[in-house]
FIMI-787225 format. One record per residue: residue in one letter; x, y, z of N, C-alpha, C, O, CB in turn. Coordinates in Angstrom, 2 decimals. Atoms other than C-alpha are relative to their C-alpha. Glycine has a CB too. Example, Ala and Ser with C-alpha at 12.3 -4.5 7.8 and 13.67 -1.06 7.14 Angstrom:
<atoms>
+--------+---------+---------+---------+---------+----------+---------+---------+---------+---------+---------+---------+---------+---------+----------+---------+
| residu |  n_east | n_north |    n_up | ca_east | ca_north |   ca_up |  c_east | c_north |    c_up |  o_east | o_north |    o_up | cb_east | cb_north |   cb_up |
+--------+---------+---------+---------+---------+----------+---------+---------+---------+---------+---------+---------+---------+---------+----------+---------+
|      A |    0.89 |   -1.19 |    0.00 |   12.30 |    -4.50 |    7.80 |    0.90 |    1.20 |    0.00 |    1.94 |    1.18 |    0.66 |   -0.99 |     0.03 |    1.25 |
|      S |   -0.82 |   -1.19 |   -0.06 |   13.67 |    -1.06 |    7.14 |   -0.77 |    1.09 |    0.73 |   -0.26 |    2.20 |    0.90 |    0.41 |     0.46 |   -1.42 |
+--------+---------+---------+---------+---------+----------+---------+---------+---------+---------+---------+---------+---------+---------+----------+---------+
</atoms>
This chain:
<atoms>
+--------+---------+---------+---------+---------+----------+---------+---------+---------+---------+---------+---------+---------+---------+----------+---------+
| residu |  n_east | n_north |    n_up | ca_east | ca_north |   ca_up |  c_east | c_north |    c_up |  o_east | o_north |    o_up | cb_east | cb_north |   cb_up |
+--------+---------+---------+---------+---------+----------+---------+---------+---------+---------+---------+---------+---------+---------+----------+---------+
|      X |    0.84 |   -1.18 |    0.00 |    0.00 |     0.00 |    0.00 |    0.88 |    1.23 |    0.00 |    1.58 |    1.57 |    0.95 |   -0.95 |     0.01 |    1.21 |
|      X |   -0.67 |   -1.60 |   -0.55 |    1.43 |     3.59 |   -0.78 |   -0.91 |    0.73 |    0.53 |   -1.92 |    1.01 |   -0.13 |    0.61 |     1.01 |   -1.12 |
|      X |    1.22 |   -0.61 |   -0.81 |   -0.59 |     5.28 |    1.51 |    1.05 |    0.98 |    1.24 |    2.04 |    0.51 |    1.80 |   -1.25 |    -1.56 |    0.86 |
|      X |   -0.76 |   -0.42 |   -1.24 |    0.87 |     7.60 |    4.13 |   -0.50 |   -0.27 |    1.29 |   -1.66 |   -0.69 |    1.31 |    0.18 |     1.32 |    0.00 |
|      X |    0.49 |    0.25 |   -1.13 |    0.40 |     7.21 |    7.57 |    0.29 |    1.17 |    0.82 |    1.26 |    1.92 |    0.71 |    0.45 |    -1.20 |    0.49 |
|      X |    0.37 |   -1.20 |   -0.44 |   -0.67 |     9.66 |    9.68 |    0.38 |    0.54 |    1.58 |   -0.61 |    0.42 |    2.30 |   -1.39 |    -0.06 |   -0.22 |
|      X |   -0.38 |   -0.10 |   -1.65 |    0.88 |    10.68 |   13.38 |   -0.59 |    1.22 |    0.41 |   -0.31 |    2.32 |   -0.07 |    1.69 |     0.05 |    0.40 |
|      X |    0.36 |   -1.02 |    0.05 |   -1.33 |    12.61 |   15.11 |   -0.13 |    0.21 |    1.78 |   -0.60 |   -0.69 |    2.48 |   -1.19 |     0.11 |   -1.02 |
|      X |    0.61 |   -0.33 |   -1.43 |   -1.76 |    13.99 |   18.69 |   -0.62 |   -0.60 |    0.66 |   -1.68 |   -0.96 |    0.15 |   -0.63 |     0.79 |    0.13 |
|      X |    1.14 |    0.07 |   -0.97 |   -3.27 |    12.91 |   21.65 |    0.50 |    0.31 |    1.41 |    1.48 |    1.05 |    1.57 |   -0.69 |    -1.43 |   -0.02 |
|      X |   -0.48 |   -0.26 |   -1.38 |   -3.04 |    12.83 |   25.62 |    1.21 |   -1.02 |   -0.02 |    1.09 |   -2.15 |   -0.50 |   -1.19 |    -0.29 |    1.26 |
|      X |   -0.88 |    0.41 |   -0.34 |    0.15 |    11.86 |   26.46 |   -0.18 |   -1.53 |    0.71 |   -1.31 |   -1.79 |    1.13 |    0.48 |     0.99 |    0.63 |
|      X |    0.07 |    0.88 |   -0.84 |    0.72 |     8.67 |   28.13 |    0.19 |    0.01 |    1.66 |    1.33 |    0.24 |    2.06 |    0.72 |    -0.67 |   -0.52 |
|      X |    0.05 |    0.18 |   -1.33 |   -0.06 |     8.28 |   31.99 |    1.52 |    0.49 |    0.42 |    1.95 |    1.61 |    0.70 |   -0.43 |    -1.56 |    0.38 |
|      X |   -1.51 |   -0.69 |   -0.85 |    3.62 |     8.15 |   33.17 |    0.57 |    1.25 |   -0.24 |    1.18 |    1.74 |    0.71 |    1.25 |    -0.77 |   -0.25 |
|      X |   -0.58 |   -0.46 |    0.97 |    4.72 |    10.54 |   30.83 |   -0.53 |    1.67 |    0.59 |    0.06 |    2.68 |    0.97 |   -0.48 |    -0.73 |   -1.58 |
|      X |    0.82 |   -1.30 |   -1.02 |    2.08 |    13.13 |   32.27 |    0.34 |    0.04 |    1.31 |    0.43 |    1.06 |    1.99 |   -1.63 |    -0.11 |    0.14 |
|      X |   -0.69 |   -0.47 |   -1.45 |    3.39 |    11.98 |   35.58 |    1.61 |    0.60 |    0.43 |    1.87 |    1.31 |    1.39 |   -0.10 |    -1.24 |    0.79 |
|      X |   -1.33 |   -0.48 |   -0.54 |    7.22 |    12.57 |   35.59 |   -0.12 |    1.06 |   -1.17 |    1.06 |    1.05 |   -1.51 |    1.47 |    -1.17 |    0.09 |
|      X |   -0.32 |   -1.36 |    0.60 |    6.87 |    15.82 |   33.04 |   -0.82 |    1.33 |    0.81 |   -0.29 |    2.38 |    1.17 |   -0.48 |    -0.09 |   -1.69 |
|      X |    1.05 |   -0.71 |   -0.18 |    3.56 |    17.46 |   34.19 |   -0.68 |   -0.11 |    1.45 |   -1.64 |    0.62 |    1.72 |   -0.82 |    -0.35 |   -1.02 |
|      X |    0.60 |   -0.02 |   -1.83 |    2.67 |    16.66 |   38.18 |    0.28 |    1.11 |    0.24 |    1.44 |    1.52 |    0.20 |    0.69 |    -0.98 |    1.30 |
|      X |    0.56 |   -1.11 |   -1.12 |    1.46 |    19.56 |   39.83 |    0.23 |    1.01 |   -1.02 |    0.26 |    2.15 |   -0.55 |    0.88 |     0.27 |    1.67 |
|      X |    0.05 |   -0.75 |    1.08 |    1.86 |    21.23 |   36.13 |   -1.08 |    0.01 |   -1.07 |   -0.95 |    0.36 |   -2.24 |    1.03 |    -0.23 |   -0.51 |
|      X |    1.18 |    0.95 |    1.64 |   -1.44 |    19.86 |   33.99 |   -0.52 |    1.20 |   -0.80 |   -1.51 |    1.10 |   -1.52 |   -1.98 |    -1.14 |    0.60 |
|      X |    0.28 |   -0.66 |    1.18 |   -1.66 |    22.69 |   32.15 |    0.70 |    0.37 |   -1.38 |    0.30 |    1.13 |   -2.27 |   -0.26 |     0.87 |    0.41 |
|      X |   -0.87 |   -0.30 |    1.45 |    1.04 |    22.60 |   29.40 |   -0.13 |   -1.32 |   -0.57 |   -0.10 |   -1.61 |   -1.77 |    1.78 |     0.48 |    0.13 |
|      X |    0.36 |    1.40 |    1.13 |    0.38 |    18.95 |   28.89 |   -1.97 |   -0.10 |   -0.71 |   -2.86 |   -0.95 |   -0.65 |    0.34 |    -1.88 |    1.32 |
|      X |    1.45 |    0.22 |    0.76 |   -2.93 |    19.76 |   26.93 |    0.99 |    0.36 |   -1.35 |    2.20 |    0.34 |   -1.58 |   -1.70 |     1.26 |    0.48 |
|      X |   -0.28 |    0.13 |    1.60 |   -3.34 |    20.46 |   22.95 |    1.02 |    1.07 |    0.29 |    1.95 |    1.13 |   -0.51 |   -1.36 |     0.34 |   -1.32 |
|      X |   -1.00 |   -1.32 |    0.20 |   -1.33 |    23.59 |   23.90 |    1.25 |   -0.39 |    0.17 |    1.98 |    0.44 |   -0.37 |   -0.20 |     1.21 |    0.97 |
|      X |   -1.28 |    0.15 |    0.20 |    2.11 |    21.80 |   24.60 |    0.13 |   -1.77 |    0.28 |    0.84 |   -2.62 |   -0.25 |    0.87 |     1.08 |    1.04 |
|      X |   -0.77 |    1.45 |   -0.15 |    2.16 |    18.55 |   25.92 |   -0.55 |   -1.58 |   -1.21 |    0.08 |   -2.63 |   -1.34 |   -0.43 |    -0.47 |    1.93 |
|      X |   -0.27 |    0.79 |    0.91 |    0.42 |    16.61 |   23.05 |    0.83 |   -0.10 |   -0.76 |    1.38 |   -1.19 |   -0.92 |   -0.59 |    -0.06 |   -0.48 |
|      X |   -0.77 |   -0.02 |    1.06 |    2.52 |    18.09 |   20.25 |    1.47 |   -0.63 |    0.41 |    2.23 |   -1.08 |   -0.45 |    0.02 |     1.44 |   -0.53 |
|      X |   -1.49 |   -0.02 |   -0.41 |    5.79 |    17.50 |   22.50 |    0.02 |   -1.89 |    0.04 |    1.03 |   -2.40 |   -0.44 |    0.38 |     1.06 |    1.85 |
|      X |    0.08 |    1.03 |    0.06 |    4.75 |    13.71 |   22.97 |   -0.22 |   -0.73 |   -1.47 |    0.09 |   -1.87 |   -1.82 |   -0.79 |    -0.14 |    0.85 |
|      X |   -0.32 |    0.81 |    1.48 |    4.16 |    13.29 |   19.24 |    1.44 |   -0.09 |   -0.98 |    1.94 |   -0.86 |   -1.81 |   -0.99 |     0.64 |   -0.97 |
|      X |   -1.79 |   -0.67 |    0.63 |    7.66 |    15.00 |   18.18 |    0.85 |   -1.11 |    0.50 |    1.84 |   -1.46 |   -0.15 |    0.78 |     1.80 |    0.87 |
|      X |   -0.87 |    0.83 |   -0.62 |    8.92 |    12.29 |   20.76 |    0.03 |   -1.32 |   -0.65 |    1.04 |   -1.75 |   -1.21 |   -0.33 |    -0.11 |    1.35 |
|      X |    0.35 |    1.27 |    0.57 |    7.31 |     8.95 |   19.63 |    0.87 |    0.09 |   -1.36 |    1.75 |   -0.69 |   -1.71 |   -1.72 |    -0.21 |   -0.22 |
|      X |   -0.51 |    0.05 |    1.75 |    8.11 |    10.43 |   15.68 |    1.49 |   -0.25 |   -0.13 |    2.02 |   -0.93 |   -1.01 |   -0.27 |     1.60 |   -0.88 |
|      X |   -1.47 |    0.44 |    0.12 |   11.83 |    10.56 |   16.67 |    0.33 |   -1.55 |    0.34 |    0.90 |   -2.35 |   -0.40 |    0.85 |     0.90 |    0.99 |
|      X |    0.13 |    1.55 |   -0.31 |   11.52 |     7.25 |   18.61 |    0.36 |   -0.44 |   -1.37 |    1.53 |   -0.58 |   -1.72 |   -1.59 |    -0.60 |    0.55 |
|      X |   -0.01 |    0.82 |    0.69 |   10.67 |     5.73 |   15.61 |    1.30 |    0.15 |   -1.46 |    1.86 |   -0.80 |   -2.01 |   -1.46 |    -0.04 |   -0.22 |
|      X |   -1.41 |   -0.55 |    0.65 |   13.56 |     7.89 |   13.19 |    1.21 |   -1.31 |    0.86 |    1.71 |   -2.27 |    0.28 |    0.37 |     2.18 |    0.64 |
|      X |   -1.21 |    1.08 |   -0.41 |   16.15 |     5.82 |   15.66 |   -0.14 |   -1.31 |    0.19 |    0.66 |   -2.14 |    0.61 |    0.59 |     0.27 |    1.14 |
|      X |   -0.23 |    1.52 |   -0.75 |   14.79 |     2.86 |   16.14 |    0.49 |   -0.55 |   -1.72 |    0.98 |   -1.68 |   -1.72 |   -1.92 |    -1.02 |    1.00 |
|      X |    0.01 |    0.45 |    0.45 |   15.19 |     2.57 |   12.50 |   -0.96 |   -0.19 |   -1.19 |   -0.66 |   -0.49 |   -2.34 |    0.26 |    -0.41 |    0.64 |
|      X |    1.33 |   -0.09 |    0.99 |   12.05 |     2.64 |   10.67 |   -0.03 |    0.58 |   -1.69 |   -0.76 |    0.13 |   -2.56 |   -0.99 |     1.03 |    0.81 |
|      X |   -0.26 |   -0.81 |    1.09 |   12.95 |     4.77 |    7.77 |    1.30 |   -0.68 |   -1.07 |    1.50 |   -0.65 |   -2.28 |    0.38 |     1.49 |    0.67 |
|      X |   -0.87 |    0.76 |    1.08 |   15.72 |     2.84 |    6.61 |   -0.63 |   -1.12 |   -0.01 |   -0.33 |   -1.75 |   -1.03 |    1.52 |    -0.22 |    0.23 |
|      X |    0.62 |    1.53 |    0.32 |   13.79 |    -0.33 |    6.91 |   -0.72 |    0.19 |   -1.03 |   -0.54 |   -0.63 |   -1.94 |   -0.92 |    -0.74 |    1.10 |
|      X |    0.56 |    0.30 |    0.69 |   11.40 |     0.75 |    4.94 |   -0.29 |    1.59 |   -0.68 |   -1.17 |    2.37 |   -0.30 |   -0.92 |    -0.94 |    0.54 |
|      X |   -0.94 |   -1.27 |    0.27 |   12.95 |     3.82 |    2.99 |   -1.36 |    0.96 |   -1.27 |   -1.13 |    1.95 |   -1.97 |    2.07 |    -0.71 |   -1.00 |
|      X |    1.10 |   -0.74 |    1.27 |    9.27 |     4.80 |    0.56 |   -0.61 |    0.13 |    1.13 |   -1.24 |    1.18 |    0.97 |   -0.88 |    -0.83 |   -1.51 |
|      X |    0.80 |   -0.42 |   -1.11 |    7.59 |     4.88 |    4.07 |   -0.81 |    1.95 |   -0.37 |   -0.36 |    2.85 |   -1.08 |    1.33 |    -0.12 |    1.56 |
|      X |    0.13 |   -1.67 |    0.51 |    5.43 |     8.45 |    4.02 |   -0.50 |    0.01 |    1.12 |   -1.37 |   -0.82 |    1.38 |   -0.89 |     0.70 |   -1.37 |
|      X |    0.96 |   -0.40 |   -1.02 |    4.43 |     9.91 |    7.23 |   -0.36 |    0.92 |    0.19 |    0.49 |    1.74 |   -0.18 |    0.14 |    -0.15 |    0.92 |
|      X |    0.57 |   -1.48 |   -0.24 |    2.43 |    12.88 |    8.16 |   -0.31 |    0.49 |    1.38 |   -1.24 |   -0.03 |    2.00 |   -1.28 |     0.16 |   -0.71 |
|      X |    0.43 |   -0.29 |   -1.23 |    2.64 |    14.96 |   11.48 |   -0.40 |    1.36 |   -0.34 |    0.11 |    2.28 |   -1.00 |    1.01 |    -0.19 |    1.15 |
|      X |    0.67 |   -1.15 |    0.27 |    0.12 |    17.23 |   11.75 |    0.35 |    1.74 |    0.84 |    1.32 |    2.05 |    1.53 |   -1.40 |    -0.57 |    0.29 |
|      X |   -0.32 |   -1.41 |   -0.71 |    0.07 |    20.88 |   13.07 |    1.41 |    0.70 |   -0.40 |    2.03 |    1.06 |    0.60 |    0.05 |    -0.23 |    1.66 |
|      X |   -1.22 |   -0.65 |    0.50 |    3.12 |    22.40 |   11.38 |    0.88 |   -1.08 |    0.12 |    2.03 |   -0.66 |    0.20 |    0.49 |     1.29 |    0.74 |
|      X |   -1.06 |    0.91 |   -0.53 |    4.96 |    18.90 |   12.09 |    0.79 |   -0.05 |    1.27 |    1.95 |   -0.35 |    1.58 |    0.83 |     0.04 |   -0.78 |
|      X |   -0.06 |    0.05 |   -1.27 |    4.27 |    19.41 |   15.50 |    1.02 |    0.79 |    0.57 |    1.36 |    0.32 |    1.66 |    0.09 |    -1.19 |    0.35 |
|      X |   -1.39 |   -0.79 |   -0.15 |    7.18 |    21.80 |   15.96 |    1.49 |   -0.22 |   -0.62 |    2.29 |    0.71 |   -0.75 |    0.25 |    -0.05 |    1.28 |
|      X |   -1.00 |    0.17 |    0.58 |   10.03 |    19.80 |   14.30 |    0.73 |    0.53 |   -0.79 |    1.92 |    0.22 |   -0.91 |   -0.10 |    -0.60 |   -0.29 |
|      X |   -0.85 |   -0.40 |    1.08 |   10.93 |    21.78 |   11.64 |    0.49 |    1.08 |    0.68 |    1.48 |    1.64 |    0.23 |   -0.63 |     0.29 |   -1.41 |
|      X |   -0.83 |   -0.94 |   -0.43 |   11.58 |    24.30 |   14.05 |    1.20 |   -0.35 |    1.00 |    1.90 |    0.42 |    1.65 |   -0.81 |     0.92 |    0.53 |
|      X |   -1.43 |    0.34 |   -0.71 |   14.23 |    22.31 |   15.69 |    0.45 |   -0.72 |   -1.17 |    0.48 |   -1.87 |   -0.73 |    0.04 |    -0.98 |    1.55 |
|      X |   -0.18 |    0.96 |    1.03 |   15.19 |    20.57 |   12.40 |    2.03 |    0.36 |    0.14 |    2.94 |   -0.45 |   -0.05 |   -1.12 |     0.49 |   -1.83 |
|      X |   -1.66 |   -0.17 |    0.43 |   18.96 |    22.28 |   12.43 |    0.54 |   -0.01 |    1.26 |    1.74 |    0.23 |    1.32 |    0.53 |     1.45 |   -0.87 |
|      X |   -0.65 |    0.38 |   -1.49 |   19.41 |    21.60 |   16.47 |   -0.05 |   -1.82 |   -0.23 |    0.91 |   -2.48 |    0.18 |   -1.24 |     0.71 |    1.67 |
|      X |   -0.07 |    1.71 |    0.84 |   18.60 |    17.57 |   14.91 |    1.10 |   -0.04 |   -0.66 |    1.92 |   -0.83 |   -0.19 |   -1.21 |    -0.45 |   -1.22 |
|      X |   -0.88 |    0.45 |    0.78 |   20.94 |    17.70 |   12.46 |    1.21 |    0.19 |    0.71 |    2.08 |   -0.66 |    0.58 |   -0.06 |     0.56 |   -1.25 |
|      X |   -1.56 |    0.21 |   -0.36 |   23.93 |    18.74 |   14.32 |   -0.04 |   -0.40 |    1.67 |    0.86 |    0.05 |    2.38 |    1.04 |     1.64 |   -0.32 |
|      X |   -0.24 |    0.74 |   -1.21 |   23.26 |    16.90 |   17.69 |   -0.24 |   -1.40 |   -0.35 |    0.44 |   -2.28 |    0.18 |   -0.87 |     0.45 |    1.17 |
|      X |    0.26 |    1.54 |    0.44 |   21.97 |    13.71 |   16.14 |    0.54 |   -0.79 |   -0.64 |    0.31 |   -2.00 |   -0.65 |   -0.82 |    -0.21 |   -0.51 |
|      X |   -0.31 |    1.52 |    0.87 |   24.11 |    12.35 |   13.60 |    1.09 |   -0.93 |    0.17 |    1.56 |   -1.82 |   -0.53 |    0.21 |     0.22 |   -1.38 |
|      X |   -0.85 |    1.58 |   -0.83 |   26.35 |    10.41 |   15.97 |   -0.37 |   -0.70 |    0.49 |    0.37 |   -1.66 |    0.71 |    0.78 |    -0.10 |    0.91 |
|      X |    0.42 |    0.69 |   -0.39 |   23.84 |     8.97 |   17.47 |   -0.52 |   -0.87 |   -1.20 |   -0.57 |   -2.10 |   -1.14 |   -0.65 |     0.49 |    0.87 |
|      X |    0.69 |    0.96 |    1.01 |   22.29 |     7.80 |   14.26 |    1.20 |   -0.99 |   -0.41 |    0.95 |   -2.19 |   -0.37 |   -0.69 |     0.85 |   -1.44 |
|      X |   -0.74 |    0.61 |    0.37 |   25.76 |     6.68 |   13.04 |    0.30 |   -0.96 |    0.84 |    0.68 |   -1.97 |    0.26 |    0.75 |     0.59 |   -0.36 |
|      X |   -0.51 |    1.05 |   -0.82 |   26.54 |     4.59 |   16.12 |   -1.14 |   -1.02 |   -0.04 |   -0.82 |   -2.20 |    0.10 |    0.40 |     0.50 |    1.49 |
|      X |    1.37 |    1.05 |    0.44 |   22.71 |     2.83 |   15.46 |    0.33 |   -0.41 |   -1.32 |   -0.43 |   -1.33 |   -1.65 |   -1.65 |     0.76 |   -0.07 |
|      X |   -0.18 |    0.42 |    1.05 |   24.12 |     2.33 |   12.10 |   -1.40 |    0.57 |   -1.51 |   -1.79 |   -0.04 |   -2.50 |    0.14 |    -1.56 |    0.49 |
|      X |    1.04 |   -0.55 |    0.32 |   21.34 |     4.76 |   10.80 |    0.84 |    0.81 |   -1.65 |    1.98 |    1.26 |   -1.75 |   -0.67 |     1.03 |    1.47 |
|      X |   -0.54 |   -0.90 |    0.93 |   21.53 |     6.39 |    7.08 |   -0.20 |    1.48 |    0.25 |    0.26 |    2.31 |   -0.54 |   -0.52 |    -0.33 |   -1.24 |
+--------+---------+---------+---------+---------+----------+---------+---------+---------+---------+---------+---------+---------+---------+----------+---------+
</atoms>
């Protein structure tokens, strides 16, 4: 199937709300803490690998790409030793 797949927002996961957001629950709504939990998972899946496995993959994060592109050039020059030591292209 070429089809893209779609990454999109939601409530964070339980723990995730507990060690970022206890006694803070107001930045983990749509206003910061979904987009920051989707930016996370999307990289997740950048290192685990995913993209070179399966290199026509198409994904779509919504809302401006959730903020990424505005860290796109703090990625490129902190990340690509980590990718290289995962053996990442």
């Amino acid at each position: 199937m070429k089809v893209p797949i779609y990454l999109h927002p939601t409530i964070p996961h339980p723990d995730m709300l507990k060690a970022y957001f206890e006694g803070y629950g107001e930045p983990a709504t749509p206003a910061w803490g979904f987009a920051m939990d989707t930016c996370t998972r999307f990289l997740r899946l950048v290192f685990a690998g995913l993209f070179d496995a399966y290199p026509n993959l198409t994904m779509i994060l919504g809302h401006l790409g959730e903020g990424l592109p505005f860290w796109i050039h703090r990625l490129n020059d902190h990340t690509q030793f980590a990718a290289k030591r995962r053996g990442l292209k």
